[in-house]
N, C-alpha and C positions, 0 to 999 in steps of 0.2 A: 417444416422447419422446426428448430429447436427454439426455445423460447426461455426465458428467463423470469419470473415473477416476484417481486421483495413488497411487504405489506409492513408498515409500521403503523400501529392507531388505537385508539384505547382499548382495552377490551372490554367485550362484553360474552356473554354464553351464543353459542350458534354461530359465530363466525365461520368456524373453518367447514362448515356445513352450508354455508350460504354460500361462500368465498367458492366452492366445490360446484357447488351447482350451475353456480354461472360459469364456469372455466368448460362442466359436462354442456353447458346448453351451446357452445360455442366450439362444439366439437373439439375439442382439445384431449389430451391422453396424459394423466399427470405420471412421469417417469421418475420424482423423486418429490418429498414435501418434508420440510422441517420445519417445526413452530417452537417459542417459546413465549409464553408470560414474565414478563416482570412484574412481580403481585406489585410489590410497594411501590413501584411509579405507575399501576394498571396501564401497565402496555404490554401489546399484541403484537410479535413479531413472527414473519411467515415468509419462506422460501420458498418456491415451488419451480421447478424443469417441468417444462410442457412440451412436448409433441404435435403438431398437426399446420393447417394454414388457416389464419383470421387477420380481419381486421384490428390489428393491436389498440387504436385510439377506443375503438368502439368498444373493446373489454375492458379498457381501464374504465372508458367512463359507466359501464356496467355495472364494475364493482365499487369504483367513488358510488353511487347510488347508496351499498349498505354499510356505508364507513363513516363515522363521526367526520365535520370540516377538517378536524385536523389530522387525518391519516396522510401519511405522502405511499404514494403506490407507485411502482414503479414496472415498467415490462422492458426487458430486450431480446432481442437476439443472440442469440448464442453463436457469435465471431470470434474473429482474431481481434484482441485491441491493439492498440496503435501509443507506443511508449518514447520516452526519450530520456536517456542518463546523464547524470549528472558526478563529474569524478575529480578528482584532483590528482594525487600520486601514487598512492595505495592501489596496488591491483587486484587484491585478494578477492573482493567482493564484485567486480567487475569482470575480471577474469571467469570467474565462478560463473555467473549471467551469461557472458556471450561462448563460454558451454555447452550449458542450458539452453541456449538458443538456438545454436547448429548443430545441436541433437536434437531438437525439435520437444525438449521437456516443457517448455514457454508456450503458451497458448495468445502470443505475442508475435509483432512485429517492431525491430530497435529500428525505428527512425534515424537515429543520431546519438555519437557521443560527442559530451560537450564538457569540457575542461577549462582548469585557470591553468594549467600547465599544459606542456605538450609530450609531457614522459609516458605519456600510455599510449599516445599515439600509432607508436610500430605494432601493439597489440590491437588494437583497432581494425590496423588495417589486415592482420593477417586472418580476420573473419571478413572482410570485406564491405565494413561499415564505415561510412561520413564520420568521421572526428573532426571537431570542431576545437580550436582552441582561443579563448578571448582569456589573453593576460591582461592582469591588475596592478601592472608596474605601472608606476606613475598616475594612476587612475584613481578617485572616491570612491569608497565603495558605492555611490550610487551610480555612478557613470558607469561602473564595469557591470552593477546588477545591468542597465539598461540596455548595454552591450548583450549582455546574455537573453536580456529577455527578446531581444530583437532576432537573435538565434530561434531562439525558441518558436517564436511565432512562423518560423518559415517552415517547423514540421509541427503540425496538429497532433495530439496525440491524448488520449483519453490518461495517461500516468506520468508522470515526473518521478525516476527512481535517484536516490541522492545515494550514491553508492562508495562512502566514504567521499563526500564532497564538503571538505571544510571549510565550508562561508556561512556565517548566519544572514538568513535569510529575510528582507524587511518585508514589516506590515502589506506595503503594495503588492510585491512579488508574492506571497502566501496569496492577498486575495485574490488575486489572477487566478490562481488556478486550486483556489478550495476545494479541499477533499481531495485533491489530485497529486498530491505528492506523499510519498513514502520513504522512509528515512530510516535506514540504519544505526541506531547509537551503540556504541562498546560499550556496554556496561548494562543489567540488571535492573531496568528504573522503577521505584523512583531514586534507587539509591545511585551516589556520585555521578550525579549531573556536571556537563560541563567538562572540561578539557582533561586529557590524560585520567581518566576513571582506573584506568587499570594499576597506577600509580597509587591513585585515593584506595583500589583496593587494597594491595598492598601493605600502604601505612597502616589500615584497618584491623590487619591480618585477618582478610575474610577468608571462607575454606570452598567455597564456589565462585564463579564467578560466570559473567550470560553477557548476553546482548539484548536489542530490543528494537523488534522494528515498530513503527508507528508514524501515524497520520500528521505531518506538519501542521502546527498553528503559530501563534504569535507566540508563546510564551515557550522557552528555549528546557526543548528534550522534556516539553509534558503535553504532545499531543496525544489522541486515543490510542494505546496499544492495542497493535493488530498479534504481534505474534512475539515467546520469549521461548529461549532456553539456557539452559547452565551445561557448564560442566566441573567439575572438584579440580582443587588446587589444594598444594599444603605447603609448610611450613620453609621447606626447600628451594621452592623456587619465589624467584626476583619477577620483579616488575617487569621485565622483558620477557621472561617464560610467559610469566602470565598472559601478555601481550598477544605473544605467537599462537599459545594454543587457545585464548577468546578472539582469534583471525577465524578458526574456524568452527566454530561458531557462530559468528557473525555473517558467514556468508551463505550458511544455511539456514538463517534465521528469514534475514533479508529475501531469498528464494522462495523460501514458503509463505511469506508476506506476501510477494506480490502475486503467487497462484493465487493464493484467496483474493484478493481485489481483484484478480483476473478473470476466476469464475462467478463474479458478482456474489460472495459469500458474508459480506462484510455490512452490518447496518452501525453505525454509528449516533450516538443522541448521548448527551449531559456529559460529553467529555471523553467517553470509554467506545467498548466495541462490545455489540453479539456479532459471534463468528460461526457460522454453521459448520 
């Protein structure tokens, strides 16, 4: 089987030579290996694709053995993971995934979509996926969060894709599922945070303009970025040009986001990302 290897932990010299030897003593075949240093915080980051069949508990606890207490190590399998979306009306970036889906680009399975509207619905179904819709008429936003998250619980799923899903998200709901959601913003962050960015460009008269996907947390549109791009704008075009053509962008940004979480590419620590 294929295997999956992520090592965060201080560094020292001889790591990846030790790290090496146990993965050879335990019969394995390393079929890809990426390392990086962060001198100024001395940490040691390592990626490794392996090849063969072991005891996965036994090689972690092998390698915990040459690792300071605080390294977190991590091994998987190299599977299909198990996702569920989250959308409101916008179908750009949603539409774009279940594409990617049934072309088979997604090293995924969509459990479920799950909306506060029910306008994407008919798109849903013409891939043949569970749409789910829990509206917020008359509802607090905690009663509908709870409503959703009650959804949520009936498909497990290792990602939370928010694919143009405009609800801010509370405290609880983030901790549920840390590290597990990934989020779309329109806009270049850290610049025009917060509603209509493409407007705030605009007024700026900025001459690019990107998107940005990134790992949810508490503090609104500054979790870890996972993944950004631009593209130019000038002088001629309105807030709604801008609009249209940061749609796509957005929906390719959001895509390559989640292949790297998918292929386990992604280590996160003090707010940011290494991405291999």
């Amino acid at each position: 089987m294929k295997m999956i290897l992520k090592i965060q932990t201080p560094d020292r010299k001889g790591l990846i030579a030790e790290i090496t030897r146990v993965i050879f003593d335990f019969n394995l075949n390393i079929l890809t290996n990426d390392e990086f240093v962060d001198i100024e915080n001395n940490l040691f980051f390592m990626r490794s694709e392996m090849l063969g069949d072991c005891d996965i508990d036994a090689l972690k606890r092998e390698i915990l053995k040459l690792l300071s207490i605080e390294a977190k190590v991590e091994i998987f399998e190299m599977k299909r993971r198990k996702i569920v979306i989250l959308c409101t009306k916008e179908n750009h970036c949603l539409g774009d995934l279940l594409i990617r889906y049934d072309s088979g680009e997604l090293n995924a399975d969509i459990l479920a979509v799950i909306s506060n509207y029910d306008s994407l619905k008919p798109l849903c179904q013409k891939f043949g996926l569970p749409f789910v819709c829990v509206l917020n008429e008359n509802l607090s936003r905690e009663a509908h969060e709870e409503k959703v998250l009650q959804e949520l619980r009936k498909y497990p799923c290792d990602y939370i894709v928010l694919a143009k899903y405009m609800r801010i998200l509370s405290p609880e709901f983030v901790g549920e599922f840390e590290g597990r959601i990934i989020n779309i913003h329109h806009s270049f962050l850290p610049a025009f945070i917060g509603a209509n960015p493409y407007k705030q460009a605009y007024e700026r008269g900025v001459k690019i303009i990107g998107a940005t996907a990134h790992f949810v947390n508490n503090a609104l549109d500054e979790g870890p970025i996972i993944y950004q791009d631009i593209t130019k704008v000038n002088h001629a075009m309105g807030w709604k040009d801008m609009q249209k053509s940061g749609r796509d962008v957005e929906k390719i940004v959001l895509a390559k986001a989640l292949n790297l979480a998918l292929e386990e590419k992604i280590f996160t620590y003090n707010n940011k990302t290494i991405v291999f």
